[in-house]
N, C-alpha and C positions, 0 to 999 in steps of 0.2 A: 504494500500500500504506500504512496507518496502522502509524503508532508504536505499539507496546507500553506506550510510556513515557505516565505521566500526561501532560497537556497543561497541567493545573493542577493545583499541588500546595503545600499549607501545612504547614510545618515550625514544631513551636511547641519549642521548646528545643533553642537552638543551640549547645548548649556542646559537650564531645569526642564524644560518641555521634552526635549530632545533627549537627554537623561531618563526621566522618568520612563518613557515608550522603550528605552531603551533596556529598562530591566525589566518590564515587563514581557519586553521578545525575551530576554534570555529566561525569566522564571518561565515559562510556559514551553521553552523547550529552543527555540530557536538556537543554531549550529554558531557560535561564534565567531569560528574561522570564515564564516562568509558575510560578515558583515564589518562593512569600513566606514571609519570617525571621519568628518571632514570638520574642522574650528579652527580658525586663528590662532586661539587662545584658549586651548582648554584646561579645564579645572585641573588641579593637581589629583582630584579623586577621578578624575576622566580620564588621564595617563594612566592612573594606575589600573584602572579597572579595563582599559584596553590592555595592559602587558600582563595582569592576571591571564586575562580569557585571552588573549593572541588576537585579536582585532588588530585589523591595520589603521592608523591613526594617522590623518594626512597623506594619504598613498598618492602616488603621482596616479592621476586620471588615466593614461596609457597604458599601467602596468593592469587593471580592472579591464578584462576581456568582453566578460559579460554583466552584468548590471540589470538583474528582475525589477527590483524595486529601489526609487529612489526617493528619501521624504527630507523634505525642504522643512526645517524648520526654525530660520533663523528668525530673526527680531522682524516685521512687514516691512521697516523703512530702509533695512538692508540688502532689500531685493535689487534692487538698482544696482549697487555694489560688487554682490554675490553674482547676478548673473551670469556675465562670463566664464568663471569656473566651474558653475552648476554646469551650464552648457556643456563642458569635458566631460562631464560624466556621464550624460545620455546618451541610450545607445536605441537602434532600433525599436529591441523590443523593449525597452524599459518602461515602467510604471511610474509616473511621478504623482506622489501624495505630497499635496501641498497644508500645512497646518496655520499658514500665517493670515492671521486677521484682516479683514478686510482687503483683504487681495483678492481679486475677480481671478475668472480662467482668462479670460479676456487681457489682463494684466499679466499673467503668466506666462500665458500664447505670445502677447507681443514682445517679451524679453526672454524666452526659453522656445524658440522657434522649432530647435529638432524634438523636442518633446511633442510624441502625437499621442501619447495614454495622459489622461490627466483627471487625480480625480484634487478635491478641492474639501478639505475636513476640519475647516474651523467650525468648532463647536456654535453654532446658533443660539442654542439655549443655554448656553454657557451664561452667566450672571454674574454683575457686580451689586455688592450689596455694600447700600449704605452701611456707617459704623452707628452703634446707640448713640443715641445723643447724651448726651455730659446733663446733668441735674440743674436743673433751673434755669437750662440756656437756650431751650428752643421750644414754639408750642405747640400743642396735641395735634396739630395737623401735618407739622413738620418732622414729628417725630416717628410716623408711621413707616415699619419696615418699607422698603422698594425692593424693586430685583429690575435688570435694565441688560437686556441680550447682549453680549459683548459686542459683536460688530456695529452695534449701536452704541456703547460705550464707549467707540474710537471713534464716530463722528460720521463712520461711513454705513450704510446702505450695502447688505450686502445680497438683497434678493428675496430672502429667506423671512428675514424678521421685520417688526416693522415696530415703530416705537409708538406709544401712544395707554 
């Protein structure tokens, strides 16, 4: 029987989002030898936990043959940035899972052009919640919980949600 789970898979921003997905591929089984780090800047616990498990951490793009799936998950306003190198790492048949906020496909398309799989997984109902409010500083109407879909907590429209 074949795995469900990619056999290869390139993760390009390893910070807490990028971390987190990142132990939960390997608790649920995912092979670690095929999956590679791409960050500037990674944490000290993100070196190490590539050279525990053998992950290749900043691998040159040409040395990665094949490429199933690839998740974008760097900061939204680093897309511009990032493009270019994401681009090296696409390959035919590759997957790109996009997780950055208020990034369209349309946005995606027109900075990651060889990418023809694309799916697009920020959270919608994802919420930010007001903090309580501090005693005797705000009142009963102001103080009522909210919850507000993240792509609308960044200002942008992202299809899905809608504010109101």
């Amino acid at each position: 029987m074949t795995s469900p789970l990619p056999q290869t898979l390139v993760l390009i921003g390893a910070g807490k989002m990028g971390g987190a997905m990142l132990e939960g591929w390997l608790r649920i089984g995912m092979n670690p030898a095929g999956i590679s780090l791409i960050d500037p800047k990674p944490s000290e616990e993100m070196v190490a936990l590539a050279t525990e498990k053998g992950m290749a951490l900043n691998p040159d793009p040409a040395s990665l043959t094949s490429i199933e799936v690839l998740v974008l998950a760097t900061k939204p306003q680093m897309l511009d940035t990032a493009a270019p190198a994401v681009q090296a790492f696409i390959r035919p048949q590759t997957l790109l899972i996009s997780i950055l906020a208020g990034k369209t496909l349309s946005d995606l398309s027109a900075r990651l052009p060889n990418a023809t799989a694309m799916i697009r997984a920020c959270r919608p109902r994802s919420s930010v919640e007001r903090p309580a409010p501090r005693q005797g500083r705000e009142s009963p109407a102001r103080s009522a919980p909210w919850r507000m879909p993240c792509c609308a907590a960044s200002g942008r429209s992202n299809g899905w949600t809608t504010r109101g």
